[in-house]
MOPAC internal coordinates of N, CA, C and O (Angstrom, degrees):
PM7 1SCF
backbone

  N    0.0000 0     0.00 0     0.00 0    0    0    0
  C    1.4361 1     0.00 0     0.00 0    1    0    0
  C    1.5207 1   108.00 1     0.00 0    2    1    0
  O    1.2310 1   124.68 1   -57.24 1    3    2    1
  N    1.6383 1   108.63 1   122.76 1    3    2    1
  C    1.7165 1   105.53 1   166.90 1    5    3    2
  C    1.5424 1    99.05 1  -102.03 1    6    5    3
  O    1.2310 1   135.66 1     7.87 1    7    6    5
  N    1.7771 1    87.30 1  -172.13 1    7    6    5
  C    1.5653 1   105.05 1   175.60 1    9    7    6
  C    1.3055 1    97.45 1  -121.60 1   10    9    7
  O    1.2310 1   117.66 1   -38.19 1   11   10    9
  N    1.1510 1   122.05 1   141.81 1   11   10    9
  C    1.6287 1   127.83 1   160.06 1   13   11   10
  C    1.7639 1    99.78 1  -123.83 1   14   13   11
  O    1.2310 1   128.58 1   -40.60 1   15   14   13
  N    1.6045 1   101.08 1   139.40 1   15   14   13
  C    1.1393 1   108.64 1  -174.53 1   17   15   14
  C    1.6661 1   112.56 1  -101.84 1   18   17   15
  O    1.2310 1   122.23 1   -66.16 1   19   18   17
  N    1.6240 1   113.33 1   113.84 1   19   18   17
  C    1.8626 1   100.37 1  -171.50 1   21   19   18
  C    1.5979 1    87.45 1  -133.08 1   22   21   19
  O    1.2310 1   124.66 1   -84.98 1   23   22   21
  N    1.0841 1   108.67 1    95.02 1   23   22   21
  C    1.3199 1   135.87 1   149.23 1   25   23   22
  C    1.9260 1   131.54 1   -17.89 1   26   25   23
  O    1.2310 1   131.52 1  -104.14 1   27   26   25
  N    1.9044 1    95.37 1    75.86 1   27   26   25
  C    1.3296 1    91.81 1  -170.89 1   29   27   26
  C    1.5264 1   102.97 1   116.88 1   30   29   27
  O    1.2310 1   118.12 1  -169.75 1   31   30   29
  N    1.2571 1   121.18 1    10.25 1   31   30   29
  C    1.4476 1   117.54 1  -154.98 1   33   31   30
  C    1.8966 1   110.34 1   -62.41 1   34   33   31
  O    1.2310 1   114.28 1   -39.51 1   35   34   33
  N    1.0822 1   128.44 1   140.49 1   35   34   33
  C    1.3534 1   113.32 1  -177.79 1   37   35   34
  C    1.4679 1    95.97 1  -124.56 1   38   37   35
  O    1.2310 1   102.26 1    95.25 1   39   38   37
  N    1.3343 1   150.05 1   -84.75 1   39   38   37
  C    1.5525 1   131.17 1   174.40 1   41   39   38
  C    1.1664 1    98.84 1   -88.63 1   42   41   39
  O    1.2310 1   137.22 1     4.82 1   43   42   41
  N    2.0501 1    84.24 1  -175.18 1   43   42   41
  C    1.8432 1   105.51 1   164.16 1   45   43   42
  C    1.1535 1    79.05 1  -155.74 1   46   45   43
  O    1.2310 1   124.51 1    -6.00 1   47   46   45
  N    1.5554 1   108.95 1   174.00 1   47   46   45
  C    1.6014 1   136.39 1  -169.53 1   49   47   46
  C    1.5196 1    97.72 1  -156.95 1   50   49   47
  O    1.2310 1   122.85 1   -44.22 1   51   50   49
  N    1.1567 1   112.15 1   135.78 1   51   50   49
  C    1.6361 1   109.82 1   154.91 1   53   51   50
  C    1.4410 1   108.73 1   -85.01 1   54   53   51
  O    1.2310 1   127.51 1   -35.94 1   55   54   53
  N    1.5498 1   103.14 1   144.06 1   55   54   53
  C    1.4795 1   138.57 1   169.14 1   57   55   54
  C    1.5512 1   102.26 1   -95.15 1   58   57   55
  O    1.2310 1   120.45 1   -65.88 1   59   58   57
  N    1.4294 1   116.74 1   114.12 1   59   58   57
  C    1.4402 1   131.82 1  -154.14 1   61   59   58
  C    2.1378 1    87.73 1   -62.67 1   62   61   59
  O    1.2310 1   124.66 1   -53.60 1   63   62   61
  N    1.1872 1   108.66 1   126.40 1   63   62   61
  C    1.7090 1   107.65 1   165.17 1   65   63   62
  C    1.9940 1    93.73 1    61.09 1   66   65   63
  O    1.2310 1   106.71 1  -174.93 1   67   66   65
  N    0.8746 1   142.33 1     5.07 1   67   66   65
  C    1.4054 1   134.51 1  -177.91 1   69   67   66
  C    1.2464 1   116.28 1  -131.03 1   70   69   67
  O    1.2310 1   104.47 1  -170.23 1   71   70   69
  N    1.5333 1   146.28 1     9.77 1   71   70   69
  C    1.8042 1   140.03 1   170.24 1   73   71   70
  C    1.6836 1    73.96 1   109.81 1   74   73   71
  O    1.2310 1   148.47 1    18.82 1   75   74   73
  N    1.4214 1    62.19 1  -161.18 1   75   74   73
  C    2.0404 1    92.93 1  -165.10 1   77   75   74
  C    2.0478 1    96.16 1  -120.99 1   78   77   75
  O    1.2310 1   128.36 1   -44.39 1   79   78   77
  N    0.9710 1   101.51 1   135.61 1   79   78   77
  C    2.0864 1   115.38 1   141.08 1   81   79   78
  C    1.2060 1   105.09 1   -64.02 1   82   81   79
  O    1.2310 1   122.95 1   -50.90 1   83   82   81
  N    1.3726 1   111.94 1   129.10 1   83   82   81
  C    1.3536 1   135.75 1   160.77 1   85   83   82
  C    1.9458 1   114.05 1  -118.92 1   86   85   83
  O    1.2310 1   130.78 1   -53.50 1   87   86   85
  N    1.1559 1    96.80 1   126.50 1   87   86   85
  C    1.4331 1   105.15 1   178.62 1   89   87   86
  C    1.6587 1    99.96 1  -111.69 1   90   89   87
  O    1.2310 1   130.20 1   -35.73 1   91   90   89
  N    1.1628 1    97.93 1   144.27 1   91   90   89
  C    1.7020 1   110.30 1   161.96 1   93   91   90
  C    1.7898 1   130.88 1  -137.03 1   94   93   91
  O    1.2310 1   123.84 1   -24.65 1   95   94   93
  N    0.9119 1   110.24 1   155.35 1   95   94   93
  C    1.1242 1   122.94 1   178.10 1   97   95   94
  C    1.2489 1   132.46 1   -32.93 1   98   97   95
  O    1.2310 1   126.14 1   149.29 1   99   98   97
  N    1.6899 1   105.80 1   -30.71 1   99   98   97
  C    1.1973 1   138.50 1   179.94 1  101   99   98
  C    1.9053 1   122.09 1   -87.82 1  102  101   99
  O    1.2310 1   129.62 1  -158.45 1  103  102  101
  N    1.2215 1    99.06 1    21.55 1  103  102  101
  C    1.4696 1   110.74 1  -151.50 1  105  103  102
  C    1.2001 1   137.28 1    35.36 1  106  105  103
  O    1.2310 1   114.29 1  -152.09 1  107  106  105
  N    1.4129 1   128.41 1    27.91 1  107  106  105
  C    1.0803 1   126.30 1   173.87 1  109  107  106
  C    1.6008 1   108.20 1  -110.51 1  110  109  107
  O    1.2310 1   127.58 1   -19.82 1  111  110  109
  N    1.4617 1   103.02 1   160.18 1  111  110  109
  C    1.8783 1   123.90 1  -165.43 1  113  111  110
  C    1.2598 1    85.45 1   -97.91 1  114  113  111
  O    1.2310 1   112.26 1    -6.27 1  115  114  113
  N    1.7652 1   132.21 1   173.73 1  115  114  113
  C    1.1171 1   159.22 1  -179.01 1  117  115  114
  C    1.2011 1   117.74 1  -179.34 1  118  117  115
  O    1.2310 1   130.95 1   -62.03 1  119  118  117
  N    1.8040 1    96.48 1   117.97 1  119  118  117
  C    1.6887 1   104.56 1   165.11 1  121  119  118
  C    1.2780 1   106.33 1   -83.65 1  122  121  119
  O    1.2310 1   111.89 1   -22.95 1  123  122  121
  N    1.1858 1   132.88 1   157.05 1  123  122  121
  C    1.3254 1   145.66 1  -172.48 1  125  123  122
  C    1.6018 1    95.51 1  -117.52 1  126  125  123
  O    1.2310 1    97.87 1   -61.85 1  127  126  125
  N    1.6839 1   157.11 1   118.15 1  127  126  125
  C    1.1541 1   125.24 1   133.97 1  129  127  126
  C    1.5670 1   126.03 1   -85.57 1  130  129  127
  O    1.2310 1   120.84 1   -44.41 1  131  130  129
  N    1.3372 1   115.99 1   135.59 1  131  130  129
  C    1.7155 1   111.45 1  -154.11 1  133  131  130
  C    1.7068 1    86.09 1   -84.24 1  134  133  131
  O    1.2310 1   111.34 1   153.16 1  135  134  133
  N    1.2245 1   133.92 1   -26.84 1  135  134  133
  C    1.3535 1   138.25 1  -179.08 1  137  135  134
  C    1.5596 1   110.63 1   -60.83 1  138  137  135
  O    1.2310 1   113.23 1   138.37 1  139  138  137
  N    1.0474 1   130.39 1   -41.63 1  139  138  137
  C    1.1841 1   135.09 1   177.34 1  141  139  138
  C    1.4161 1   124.49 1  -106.17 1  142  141  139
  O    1.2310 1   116.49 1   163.28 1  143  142  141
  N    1.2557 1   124.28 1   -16.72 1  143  142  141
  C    1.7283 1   143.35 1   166.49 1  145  143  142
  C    1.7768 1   102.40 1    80.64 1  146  145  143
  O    1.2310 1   117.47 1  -156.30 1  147  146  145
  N    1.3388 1   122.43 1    23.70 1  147  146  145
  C    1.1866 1   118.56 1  -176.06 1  149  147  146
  C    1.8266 1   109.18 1  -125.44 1  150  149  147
  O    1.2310 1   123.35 1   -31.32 1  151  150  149
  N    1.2877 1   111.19 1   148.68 1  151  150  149
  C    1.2215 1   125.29 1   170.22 1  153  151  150
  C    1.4305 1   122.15 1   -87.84 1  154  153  151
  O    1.2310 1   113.63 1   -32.98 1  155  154  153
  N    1.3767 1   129.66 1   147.02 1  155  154  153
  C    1.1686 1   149.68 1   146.64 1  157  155  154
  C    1.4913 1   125.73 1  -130.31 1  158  157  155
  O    1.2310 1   125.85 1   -39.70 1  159  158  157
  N    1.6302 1   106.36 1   140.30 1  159  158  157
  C    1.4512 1   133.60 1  -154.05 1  161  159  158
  C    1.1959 1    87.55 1   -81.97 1  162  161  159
  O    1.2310 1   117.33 1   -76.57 1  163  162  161
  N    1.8456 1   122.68 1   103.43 1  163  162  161
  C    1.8825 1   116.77 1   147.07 1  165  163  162
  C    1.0578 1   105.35 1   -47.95 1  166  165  163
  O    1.2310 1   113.04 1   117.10 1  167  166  165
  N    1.3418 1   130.76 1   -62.90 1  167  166  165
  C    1.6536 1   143.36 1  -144.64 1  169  167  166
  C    1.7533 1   129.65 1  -167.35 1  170  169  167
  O    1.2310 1   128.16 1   -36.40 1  171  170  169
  N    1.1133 1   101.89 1   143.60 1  171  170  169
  C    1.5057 1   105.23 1  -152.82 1  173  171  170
  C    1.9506 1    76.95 1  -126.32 1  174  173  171
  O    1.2310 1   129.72 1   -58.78 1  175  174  173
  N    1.1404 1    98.87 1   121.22 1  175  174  173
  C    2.1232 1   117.15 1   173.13 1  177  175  174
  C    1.3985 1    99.55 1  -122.78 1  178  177  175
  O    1.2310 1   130.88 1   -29.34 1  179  178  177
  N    1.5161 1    96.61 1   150.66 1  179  178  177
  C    1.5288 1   109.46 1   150.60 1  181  179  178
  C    1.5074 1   116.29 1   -80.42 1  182  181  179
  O    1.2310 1   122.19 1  -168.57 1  183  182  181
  N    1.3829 1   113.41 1    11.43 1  183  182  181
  C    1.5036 1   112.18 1   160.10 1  185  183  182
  C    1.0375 1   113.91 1   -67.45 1  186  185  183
  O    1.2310 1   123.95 1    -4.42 1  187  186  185
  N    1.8309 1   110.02 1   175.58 1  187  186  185
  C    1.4465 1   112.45 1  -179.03 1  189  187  186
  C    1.5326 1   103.52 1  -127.65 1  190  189  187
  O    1.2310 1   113.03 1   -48.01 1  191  190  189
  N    1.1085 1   130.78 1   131.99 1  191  190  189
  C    1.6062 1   112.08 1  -163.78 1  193  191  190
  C    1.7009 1    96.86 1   -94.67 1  194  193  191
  O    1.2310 1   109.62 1   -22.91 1  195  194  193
  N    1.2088 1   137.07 1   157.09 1  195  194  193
  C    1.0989 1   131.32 1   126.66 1  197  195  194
  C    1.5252 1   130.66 1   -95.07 1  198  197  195
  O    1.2310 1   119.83 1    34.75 1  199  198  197
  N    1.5360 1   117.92 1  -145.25 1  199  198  197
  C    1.3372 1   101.43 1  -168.43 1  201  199  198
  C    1.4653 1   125.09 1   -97.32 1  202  201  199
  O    1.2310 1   126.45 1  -152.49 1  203  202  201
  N    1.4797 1   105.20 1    27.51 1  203  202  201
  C    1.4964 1   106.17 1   177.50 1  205  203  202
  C    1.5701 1   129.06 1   -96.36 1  206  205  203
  O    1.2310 1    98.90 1   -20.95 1  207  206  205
  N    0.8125 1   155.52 1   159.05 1  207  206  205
  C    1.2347 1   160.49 1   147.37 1  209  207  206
  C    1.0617 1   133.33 1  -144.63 1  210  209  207
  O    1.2310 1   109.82 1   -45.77 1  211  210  209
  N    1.5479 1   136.71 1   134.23 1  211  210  209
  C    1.8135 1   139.49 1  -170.16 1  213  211  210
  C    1.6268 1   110.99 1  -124.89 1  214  213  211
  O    1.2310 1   117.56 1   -43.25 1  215  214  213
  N    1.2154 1   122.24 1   136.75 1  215  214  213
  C    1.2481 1   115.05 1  -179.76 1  217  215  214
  C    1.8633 1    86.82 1  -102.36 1  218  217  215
  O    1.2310 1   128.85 1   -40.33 1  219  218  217
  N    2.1217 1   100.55 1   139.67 1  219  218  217
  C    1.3769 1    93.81 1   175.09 1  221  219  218
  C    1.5267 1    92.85 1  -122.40 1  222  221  219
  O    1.2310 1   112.55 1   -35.34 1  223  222  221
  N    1.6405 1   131.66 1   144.66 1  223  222  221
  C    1.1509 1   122.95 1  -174.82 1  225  223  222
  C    1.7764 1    89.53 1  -109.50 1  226  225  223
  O    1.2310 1   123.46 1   -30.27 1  227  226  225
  N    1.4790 1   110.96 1   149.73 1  227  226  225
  C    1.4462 1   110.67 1  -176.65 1  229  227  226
  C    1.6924 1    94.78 1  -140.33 1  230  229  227
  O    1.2310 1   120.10 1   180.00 1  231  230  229

């Protein structure tokens, strides 16, 4: 088990076999890979996330 530090974090969701989405407070998205223990930025908003999140499969 690591720690990754995301500043403000408001949910996560697992990504079926792929880490988790992390949303924060700060409007930015986060892939999580649990294979490698490191983050990368999907997306940086002038939104503000709170603590919800839904995975929708289409």
């Amino acid at each position: 088990m690591q720690t990754i530090a995301i500043p403000d974090a408001a949910s996560v969701i697992a990504k079926a076999g792929r880490g988790f989405l992390v949303t924060s407070g700060s409007g930015g998205v986060f892939h999580i890979d649990a294979s490698r223990s490191n983050s990368v930025v999907v997306s940086r908003q002038s939104l503000r996330w709170d603590n919800h999140l839904s995975s929708i499969v289409v």
